[in-house]
FIKENU-307084 format. One record per atom (N, C-alpha, C): y, z, x. Coordinates in steps of 0.1 Angstrom, whole numbers, padded with zeros to 4 digits, always signed. Layout:
N
YZX;...
//
This chain:
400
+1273+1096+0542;+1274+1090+0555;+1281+1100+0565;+1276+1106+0576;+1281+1112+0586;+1296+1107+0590;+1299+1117+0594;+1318+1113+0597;+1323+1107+0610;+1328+1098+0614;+1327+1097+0625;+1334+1104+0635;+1331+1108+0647;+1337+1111+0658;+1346+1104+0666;+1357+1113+0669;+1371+1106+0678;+1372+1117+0692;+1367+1100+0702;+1365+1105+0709;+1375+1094+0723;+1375+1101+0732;+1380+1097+0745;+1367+1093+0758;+1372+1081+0765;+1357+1079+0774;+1371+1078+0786;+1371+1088+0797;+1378+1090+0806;+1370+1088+0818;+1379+1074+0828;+1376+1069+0843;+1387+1073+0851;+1380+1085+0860;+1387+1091+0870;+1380+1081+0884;+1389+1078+0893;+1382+1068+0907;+1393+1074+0916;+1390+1072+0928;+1396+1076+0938;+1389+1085+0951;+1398+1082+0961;+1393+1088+0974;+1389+1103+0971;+1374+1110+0975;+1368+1121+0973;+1376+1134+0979;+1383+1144+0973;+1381+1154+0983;+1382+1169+0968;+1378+1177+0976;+1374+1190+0969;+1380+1195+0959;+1377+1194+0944;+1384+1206+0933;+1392+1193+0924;+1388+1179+0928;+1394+1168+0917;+1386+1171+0905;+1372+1171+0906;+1362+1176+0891;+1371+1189+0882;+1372+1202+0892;+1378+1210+0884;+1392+1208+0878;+1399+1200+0884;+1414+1200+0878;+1409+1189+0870;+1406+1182+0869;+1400+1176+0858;+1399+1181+0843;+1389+1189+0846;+1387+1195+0834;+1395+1208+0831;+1399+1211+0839;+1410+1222+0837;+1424+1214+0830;+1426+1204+0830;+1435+1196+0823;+1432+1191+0806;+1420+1196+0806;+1412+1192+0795;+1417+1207+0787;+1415+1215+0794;+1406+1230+0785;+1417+1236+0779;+1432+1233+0778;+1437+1235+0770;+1439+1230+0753;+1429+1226+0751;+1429+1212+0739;+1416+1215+0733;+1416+1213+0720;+1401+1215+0713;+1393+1202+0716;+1391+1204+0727;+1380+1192+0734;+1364+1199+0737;+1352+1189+0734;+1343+1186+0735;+1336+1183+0747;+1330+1181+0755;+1325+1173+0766;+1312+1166+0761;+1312+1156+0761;+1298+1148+0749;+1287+1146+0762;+1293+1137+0772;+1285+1132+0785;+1297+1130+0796;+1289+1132+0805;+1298+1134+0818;+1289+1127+0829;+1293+1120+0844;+1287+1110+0851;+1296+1111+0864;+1294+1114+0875;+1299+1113+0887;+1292+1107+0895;+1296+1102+0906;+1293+1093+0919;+1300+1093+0931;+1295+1095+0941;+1305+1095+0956;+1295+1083+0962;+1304+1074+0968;+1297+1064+0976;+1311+1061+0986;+1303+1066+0999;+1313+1064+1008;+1327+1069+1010;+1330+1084+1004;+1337+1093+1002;+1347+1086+0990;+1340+1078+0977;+1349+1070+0970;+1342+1075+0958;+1348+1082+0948;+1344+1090+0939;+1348+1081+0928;+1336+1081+0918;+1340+1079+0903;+1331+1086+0898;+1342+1092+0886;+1340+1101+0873;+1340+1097+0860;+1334+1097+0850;+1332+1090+0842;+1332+1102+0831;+1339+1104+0819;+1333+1117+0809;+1334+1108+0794;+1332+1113+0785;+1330+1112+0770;+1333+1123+0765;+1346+1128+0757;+1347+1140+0751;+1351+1133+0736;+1351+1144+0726;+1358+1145+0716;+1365+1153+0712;+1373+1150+0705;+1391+1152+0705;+1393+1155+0693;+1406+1160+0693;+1410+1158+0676;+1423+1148+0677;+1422+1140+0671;+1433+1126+0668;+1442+1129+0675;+1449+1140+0671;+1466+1144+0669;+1465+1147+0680;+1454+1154+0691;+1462+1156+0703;+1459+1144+0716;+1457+1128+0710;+1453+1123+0719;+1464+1119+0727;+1475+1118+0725;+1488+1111+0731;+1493+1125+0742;+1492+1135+0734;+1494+1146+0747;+1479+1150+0759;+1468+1148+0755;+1455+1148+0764;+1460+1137+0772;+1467+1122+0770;+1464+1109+0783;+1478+1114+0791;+1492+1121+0784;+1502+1124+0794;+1498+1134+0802;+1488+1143+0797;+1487+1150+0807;+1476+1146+0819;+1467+1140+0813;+1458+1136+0824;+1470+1123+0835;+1478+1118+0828;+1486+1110+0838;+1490+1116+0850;+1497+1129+0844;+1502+1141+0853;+1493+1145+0860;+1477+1147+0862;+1470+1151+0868;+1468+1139+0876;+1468+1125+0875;+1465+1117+0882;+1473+1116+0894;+1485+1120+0891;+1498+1116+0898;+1494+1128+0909;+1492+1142+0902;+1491+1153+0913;+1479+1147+0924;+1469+1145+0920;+1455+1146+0925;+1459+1129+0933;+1464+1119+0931;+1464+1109+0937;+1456+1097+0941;+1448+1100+0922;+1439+1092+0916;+1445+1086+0908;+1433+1074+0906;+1436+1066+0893;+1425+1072+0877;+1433+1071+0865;+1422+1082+0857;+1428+1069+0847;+1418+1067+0838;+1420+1057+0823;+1416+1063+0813;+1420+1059+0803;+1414+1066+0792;+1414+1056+0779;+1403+1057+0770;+1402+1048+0759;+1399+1058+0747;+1409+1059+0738;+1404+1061+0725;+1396+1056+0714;+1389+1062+0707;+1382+1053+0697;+1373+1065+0688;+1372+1057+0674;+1361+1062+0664;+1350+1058+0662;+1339+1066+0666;+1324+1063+0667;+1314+1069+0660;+1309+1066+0655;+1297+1072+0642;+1289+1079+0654;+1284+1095+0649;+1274+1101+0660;+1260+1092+0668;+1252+1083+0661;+1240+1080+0662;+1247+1074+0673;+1259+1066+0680;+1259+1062+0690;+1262+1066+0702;+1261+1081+0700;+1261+1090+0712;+1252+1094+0716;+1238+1094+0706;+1227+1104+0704;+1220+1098+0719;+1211+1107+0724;+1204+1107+0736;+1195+1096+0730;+1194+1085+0742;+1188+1079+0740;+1170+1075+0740;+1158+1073+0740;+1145+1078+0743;+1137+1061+0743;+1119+1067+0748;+1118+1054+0754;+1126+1046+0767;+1130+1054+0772;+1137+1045+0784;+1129+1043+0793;+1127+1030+0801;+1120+1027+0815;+1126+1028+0823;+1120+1033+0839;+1125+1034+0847;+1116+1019+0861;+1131+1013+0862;+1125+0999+0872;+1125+1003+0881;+1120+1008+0898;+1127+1011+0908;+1122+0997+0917;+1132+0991+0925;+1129+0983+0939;+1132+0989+0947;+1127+0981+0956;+1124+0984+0968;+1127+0971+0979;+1136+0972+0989;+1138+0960+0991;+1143+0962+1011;+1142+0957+1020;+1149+0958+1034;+1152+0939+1037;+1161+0937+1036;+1174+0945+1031;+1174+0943+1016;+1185+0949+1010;+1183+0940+0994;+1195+0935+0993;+1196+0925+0987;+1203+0915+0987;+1210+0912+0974;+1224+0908+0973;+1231+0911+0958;+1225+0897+0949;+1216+0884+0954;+1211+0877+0945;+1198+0886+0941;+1195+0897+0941;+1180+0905+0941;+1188+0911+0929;+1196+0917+0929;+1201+0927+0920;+1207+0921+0909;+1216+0910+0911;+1216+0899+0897;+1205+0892+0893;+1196+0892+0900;+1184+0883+0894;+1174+0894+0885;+1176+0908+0888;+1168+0920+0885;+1179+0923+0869;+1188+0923+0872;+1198+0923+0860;+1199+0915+0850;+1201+0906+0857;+1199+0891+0848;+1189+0893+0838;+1172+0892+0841;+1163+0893+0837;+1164+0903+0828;+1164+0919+0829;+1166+0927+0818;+1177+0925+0810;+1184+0916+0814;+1199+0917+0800;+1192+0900+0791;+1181+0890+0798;+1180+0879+0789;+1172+0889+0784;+1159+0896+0784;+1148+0898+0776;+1154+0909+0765;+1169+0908+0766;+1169+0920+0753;+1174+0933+0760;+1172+0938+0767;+1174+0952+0772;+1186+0956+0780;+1189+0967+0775;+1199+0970+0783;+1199+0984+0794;+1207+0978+0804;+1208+0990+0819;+1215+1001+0816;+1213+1017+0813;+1216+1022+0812;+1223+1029+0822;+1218+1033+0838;+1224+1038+0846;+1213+1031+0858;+1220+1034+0867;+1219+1029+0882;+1222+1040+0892;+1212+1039+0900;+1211+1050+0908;+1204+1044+0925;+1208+1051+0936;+1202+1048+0944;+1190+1061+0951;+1179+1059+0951;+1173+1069+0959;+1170+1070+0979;+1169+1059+0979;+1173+1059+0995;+1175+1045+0997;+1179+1054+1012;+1190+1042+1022;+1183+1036+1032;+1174+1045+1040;+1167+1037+1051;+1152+1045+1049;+1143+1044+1055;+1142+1026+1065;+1141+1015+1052;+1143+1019+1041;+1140+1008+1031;+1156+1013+1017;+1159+1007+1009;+1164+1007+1000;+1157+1007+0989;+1159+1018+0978;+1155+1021+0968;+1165+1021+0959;+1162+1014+0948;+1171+1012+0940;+1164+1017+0928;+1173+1027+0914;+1168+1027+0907;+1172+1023+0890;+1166+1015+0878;+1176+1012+0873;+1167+1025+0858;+1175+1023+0851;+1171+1033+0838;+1175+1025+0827;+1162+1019+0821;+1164+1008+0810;+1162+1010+0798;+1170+1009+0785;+1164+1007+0772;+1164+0996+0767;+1161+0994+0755;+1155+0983+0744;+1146+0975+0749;+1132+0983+0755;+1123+0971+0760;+1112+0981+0763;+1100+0975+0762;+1085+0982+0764;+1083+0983+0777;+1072+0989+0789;+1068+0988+0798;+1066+0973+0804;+1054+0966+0794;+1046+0958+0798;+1055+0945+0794;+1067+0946+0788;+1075+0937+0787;+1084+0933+0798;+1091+0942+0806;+1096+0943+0818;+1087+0939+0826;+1081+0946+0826;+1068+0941+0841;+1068+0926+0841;+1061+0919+0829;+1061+0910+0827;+1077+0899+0835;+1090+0903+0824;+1098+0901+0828;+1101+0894+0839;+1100+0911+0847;+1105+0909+0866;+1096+0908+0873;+1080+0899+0873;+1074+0898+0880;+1078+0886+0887;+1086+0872+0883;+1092+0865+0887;+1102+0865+0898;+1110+0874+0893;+1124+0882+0901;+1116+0884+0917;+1103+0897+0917;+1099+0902+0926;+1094+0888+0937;+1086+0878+0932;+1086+0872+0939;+1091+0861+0944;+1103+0857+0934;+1113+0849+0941;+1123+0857+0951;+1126+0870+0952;+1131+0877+0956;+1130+0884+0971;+1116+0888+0970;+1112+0895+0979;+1114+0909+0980;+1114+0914+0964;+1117+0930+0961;+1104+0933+0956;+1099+0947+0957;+1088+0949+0950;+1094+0958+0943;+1087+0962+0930;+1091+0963+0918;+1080+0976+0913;+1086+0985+0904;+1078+0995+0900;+1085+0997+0887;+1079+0995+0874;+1084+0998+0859;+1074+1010+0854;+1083+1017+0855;+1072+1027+0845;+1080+1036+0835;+1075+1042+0825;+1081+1048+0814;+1082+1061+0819;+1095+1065+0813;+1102+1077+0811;+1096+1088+0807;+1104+1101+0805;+1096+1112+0795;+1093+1122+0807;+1089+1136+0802;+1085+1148+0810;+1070+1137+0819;+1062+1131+0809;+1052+1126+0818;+1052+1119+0834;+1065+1116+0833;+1067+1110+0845;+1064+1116+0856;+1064+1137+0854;+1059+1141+0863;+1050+1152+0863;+1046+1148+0856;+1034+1152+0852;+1020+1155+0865;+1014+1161+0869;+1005+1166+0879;+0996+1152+0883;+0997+1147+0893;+0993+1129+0895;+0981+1134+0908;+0971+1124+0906;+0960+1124+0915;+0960+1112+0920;+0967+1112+0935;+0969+1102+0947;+0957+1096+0955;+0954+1079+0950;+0940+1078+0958;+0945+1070+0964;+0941+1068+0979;+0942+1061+0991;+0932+1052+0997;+0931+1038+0996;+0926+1034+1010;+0925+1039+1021;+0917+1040+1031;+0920+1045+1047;+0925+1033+1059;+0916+1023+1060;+0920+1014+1065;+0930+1003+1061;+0936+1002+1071;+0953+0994+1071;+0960+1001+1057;+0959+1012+1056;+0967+1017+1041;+0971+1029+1050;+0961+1041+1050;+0964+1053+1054;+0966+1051+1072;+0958+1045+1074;+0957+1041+1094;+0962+1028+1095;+0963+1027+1102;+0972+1015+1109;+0960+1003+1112;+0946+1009+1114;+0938+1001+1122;+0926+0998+1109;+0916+0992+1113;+0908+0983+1107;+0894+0991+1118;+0888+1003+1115;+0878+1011+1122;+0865+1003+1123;+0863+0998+1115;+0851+0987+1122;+0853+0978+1130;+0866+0978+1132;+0870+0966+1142;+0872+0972+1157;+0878+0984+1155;+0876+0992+1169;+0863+0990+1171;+0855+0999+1163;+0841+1001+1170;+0836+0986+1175;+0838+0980+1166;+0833+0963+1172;+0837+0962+1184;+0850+0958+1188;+0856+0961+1203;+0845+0965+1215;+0843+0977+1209;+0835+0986+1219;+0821+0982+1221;+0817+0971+1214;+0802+0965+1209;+0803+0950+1218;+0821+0948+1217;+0817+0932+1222;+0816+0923+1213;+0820+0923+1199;+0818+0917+1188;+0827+0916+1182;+0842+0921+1186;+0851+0920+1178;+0852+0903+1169;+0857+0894+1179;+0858+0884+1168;+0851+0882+1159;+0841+0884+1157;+0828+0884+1149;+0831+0892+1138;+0834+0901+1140;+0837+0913+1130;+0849+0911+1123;+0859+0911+1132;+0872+0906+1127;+0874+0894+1117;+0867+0880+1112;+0860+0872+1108;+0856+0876+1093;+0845+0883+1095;+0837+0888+1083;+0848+0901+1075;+0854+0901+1081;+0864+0912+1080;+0877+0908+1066;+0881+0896+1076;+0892+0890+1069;+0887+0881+1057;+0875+0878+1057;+0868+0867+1045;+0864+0880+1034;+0860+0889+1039;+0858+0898+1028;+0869+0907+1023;+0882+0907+1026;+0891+0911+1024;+0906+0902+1010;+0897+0890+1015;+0905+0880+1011;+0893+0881+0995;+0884+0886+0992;+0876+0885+0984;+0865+0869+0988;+0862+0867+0993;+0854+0852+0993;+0842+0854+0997;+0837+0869+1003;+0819+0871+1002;+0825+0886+0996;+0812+0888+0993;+0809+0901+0987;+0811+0912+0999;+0814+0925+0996;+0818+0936+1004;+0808+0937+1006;+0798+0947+0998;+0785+0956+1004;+0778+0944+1018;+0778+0930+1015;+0766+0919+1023;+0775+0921+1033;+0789+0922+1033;+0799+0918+1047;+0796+0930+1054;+0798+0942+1050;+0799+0957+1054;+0783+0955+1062;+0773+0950+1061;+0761+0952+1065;+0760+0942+1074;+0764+0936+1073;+0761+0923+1087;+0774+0929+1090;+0785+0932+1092;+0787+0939+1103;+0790+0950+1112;+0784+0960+1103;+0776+0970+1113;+0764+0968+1113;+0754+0954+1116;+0745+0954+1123;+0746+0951+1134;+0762+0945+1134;+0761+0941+1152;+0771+0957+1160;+0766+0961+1154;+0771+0975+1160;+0757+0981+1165;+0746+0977+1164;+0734+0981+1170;+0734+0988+1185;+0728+0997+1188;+0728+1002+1200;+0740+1008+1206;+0752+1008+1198;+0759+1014+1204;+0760+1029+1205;+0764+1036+1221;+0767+1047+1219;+0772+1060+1208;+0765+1065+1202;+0776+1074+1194;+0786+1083+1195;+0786+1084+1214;+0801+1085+1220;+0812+1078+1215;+0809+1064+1211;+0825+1059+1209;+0831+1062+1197;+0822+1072+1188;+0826+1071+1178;+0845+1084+1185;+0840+1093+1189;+0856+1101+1195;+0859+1092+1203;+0856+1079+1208;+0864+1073+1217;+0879+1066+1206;+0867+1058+1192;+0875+1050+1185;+0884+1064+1178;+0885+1075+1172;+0890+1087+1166;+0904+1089+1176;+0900+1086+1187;+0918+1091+1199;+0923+1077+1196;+0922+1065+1191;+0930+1052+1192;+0931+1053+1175;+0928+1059+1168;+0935+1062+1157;+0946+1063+1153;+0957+1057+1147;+0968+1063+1144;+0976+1057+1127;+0982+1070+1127;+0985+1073+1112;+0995+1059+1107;+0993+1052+1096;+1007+1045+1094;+1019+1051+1084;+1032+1045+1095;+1045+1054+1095;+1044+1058+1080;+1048+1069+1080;+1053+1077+1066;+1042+1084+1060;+1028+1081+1065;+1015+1089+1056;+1018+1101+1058;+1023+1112+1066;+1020+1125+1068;+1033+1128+1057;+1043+1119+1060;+1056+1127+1048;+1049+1125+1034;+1045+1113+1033;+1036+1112+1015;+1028+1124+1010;+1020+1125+1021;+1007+1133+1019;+1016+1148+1015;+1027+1152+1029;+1032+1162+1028;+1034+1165+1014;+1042+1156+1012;+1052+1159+0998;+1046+1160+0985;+1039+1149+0981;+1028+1151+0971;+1021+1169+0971;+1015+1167+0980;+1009+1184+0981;+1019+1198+0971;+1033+1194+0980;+1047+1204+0983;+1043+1202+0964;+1047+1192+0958;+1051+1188+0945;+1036+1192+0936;+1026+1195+0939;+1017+1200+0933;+1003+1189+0927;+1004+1176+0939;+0996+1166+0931;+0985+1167+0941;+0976+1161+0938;+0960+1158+0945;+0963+1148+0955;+0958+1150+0961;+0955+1136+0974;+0942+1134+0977;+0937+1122+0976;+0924+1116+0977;+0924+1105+0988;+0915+1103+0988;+0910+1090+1003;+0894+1084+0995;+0894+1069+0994;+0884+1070+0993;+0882+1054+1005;+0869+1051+1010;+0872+1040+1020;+0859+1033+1024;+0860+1023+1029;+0848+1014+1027;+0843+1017+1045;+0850+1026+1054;+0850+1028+1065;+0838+1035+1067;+0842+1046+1077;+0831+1054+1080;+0831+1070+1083;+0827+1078+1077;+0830+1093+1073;+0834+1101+1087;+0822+1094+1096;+0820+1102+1109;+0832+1100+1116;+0841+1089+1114;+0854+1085+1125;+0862+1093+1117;+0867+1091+1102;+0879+1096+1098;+0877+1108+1090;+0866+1114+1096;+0869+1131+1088;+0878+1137+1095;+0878+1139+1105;+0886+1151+1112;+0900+1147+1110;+0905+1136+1108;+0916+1131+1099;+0917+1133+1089;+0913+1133+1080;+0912+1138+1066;+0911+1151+1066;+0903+1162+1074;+0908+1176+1075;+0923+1180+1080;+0927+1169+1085;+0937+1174+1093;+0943+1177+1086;+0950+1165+1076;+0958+1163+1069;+0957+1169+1050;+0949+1176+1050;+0940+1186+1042;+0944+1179+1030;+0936+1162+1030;+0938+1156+1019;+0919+1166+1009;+0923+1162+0998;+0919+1171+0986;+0906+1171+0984;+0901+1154+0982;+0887+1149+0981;+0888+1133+0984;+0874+1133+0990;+0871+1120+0997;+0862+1111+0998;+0856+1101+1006;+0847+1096+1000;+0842+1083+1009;+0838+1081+1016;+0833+1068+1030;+0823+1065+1030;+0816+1058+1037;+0805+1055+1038;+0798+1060+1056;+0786+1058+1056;+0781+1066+1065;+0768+1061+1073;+0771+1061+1090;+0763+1054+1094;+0754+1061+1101;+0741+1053+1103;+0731+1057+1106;+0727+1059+1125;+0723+1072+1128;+0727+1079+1140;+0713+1081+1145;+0708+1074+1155;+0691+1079+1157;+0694+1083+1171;+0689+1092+1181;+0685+1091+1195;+0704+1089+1203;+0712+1094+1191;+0722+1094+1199;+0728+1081+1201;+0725+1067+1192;+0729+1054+1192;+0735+1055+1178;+0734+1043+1175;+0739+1035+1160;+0727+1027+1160;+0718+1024+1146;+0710+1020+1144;+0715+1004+1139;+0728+1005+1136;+0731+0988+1131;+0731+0990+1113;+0724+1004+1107;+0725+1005+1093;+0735+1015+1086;+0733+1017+1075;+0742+1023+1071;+0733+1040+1058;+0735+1048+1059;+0727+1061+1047;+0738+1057+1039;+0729+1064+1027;+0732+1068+1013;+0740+1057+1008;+0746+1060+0996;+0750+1049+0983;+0762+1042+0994;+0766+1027+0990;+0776+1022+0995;+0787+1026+0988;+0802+1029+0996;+0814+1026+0990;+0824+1013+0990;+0819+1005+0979;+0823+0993+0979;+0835+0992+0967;+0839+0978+0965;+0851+0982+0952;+0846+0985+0936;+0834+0985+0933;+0832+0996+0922;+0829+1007+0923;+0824+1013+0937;+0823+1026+0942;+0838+1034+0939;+0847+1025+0944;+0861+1032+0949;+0866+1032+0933;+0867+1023+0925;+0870+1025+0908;+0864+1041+0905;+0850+1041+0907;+0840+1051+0900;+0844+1064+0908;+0852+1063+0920;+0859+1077+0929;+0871+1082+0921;+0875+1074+0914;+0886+1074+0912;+0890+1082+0898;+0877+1075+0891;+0875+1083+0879;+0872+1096+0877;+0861+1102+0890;+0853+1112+0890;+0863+1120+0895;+0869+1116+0909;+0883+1128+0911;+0890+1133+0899;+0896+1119+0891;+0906+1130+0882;+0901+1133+0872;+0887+1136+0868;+0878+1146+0859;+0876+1155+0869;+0877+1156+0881;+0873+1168+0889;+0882+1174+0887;+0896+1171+0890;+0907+1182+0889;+0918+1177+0877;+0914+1171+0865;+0919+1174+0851;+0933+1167+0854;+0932+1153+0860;+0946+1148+0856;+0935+1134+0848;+0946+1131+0839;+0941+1118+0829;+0945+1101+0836;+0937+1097+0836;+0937+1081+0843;+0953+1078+0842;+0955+1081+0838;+0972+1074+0832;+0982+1082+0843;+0977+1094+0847;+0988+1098+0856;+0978+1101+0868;+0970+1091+0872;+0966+1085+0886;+0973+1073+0891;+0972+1074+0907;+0979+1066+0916;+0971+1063+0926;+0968+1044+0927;+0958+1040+0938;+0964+1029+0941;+0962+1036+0960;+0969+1025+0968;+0961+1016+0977;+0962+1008+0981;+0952+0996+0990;+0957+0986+0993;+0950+0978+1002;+0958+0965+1003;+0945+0954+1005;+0933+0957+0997;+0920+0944+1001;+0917+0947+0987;+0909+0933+0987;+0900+0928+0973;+0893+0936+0970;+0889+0949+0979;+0874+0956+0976;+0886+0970+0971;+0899+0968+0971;+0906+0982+0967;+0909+0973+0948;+0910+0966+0948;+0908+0960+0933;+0909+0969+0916;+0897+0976+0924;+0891+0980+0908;+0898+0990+0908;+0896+0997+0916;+0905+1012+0915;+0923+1011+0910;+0928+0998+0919;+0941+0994+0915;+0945+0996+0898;+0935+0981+0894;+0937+0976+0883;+0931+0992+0867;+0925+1002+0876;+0920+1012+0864;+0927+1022+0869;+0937+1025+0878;+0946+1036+0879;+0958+1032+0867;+0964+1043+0864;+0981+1045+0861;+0990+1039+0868;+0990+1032+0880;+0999+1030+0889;+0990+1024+0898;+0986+1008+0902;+0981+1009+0910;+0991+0999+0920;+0994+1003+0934;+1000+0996+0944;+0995+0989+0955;+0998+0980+0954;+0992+0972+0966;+1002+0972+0975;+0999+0979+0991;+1005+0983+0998;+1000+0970+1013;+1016+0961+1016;+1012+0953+1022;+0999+0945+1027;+0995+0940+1009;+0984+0933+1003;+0986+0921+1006;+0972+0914+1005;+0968+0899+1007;+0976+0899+0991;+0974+0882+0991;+0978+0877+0980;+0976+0882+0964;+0959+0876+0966;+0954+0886+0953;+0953+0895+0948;+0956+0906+0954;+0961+0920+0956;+0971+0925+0948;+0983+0917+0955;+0991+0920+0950;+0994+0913+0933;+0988+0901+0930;+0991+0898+0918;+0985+0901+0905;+0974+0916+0907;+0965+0921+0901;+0977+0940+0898;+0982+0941+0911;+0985+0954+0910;+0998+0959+0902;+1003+0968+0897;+1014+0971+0887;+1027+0969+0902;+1022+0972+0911;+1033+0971+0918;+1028+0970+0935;+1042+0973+0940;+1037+0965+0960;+1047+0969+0964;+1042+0976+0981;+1048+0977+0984;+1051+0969+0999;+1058+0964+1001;+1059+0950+1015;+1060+0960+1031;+1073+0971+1029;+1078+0974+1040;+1064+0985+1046;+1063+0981+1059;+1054+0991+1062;+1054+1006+1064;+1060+1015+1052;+1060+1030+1054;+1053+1034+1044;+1044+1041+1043;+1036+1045+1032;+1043+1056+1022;+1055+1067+1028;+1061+1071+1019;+1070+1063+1005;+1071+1051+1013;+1081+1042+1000;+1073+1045+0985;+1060+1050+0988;+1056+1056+0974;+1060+1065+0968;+1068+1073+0970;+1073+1083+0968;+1088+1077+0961;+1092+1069+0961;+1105+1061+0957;+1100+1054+0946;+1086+1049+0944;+1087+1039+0931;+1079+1056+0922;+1074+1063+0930;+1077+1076+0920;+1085+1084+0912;+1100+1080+0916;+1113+1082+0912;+1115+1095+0921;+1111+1099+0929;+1116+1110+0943;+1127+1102+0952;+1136+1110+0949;+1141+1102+0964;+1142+1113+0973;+1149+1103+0988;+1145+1111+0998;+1154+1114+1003;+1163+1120+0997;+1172+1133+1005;+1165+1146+0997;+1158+1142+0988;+1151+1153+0983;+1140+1157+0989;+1133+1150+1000;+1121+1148+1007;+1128+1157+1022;+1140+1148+1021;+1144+1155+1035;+1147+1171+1036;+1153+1170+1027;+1158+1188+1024;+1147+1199+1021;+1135+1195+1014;+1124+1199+1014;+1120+1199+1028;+1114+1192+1039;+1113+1189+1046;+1121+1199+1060;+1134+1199+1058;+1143+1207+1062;+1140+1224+1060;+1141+1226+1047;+1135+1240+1043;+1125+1245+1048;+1112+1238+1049;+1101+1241+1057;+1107+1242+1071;+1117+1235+1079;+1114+1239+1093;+1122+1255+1095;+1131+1257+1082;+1140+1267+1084;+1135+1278+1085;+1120+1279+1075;+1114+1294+1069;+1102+1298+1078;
//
């Protein structure tokens, strides 16, 4: 039987200022001490330190007067607990999930009800961390004794009694592993609904708008909706197509996602049930990777009301999805597909991660996860990035 270890779990707390870490341990390093695990935190210049050393017995009564002495200098509070512990209960732990929410505001019944739930189903919270503060709250928790699809399960309840969206995914080097980012365009990447502009310009909006929302909600078929309505787009100018391209606009946070993914070495994709001729020069801008729309038919300098080549409908956008990450050698498992309509579905439900991003209902109860607040970066948080690390990146580029 292995021997056990005698060890010290020391809580330093108190008001933050410079060189408390090192007198810390500088109080230590006269002593045949160990450092097993160590843990700090500043929140709101209020610091806690947390360590785990091992000791030898005989010097534990001189290790706590002295750290008293250091508490007293430093003008902290520092505890200390002795004890004998068999090694296996030190050992790094593996299998852990990572839960992150997401929440504006989040609310402390969100965080007990998120707690709650992993401590009935068996599992326990390892650490807690926050990744950002605004425009949304990201919270993230690090869980063991529990499966993926056990959690999910879990806290799908939590998410929607709550009003947190929720992202469980497993741990490991894989977590960051080289990911191929696929996008909806409309109301996902853009703010707008591009058949609905051009409708506008036709005199048909309601009409459009209509066939829009029924086929979004799933209740007719895409390809039949997409065709009856760009038939009432007949005759129109193919001027408006740069007219509808200048009323275009990005939704908040797409440029930092897109940025950052790039920065981090992952693919970005678009694939969209839209129209290629409005949102390419968009898609070049933002030098997303590979793409994919559908495409309308241009006679005499009009709009014929039809549409060329194969449709991109919601098995079109599954079958994009596949063919991207065989194009550039990431495995379905470390793909990510975002959307917020019935026709983004398939691609959701056959990605690694699929998000429904301020989704209708069925959307979201199909997808591993959701995001409510309208910034498209929040993806980058149930990624486990946070964003002082976005910002400082971010920052670096403007410096160089």
């Amino acid at each position: 039987m292995a021997q056990e270890t005698f060890t010290g779990l020391i809580l330093l707390s108190g008001v933050d200022t410079p060189g408390i870490t090192q007198r810390l341990f500088l109080t230590l390093s006269p002593f045949a001490v160990t450092v097993i695990d160590i843990e700090q935190v500043v929140i709101r210049e209020r610091l806690i330190l947390t360590a785990l050393i091992g000791l030898n017995k005989a010097h534990a009564s001189a290790i706590e007067e002295d750290l008293n002495a250091c508490a007293t200098d430093l003008g902290v509070d520092i505890a200390i607990s002795f004890s004998a512990i068999a090694p296996d209960s030190i050992a790094a732990k593996s299998g852990l999930i990572h839960v992150v929410a997401l929440a504006n505001p989040l609310k402390p019944a969100a965080v007990a009800a998120l707690s709650g739930a992993i401590t009935e189903h068996g599992a326990n919270i390892e650490r807690i961390h926050r990744t950002a503060s605004y425009p949304i709250t990201a919270v993230e928790f690090v869980v063991s004794g529990a499966t993926q699809s056990e959690l999910h399960t879990a806290l799908s309840a939590v998410s929607t009694e709550h009003g947190v969206d929720l992202a469980v995914q497993e741990g490991g080097l894989m977590r960051w592993a080289k990911k191929l980012v696929l996008m909806d365009v409309d109301s996902t990447l853009i703010a707008q609904e591009v058949i609905e502009l051009l409708a506008a310009k036709a005199g048909v909006a309601q009409e459009v708008i209509e066939i829009t929302a029924s086929a979004m909600r799933g209740e007719i078929d895409f390809e039949a909706s997409l065709r009856k309505r760009v038939a009432l787009l007949k005759g129109l100018p193919a001027s408006v197509i740069a007219e509808v391209q200048s009323e275009i606009s990005l939704t908040p946070g797409a440029r930092t996602l897109i940025r950052t993914l790039h920065k981090l070495g992952h693919t970005v994709a678009v694939v969209s049930g839209g129209f290629l001729e409005v949102i390419e020069p968009l898609i070049q801008e933002l030098k997303i990777d590979l793409y994919r729309a559908n495409s309308l038919e241009v006679i005499d300098g009009h709009l014929t009301g039809n549409l060329v080549g194969p449709i991109i409908d919601r098995a079109a956008k599954a079958v994009a999805l596949r063919e991207f990450a065989a194009e550039v050698g990431v495995e379905l498992e470390q793909t990510i597909a975002i959307g917020d309509g019935a026709n983004d579905l398939d691609m959701i439900t056959t990605a690694g991660l699929g998000i429904a991003f301020n989704a209708k209902p069925a959307v979201r109860a199909l997808a591993d996860s959701a995001v409510s607040a309208p910034y498209l970066d929040s993806v980058l948080y149930l990624m486990g990035i946070a964003r002082e690390d976005v910002e400082e990146s971010d920052n670096q580029s403007l410096q160089a």
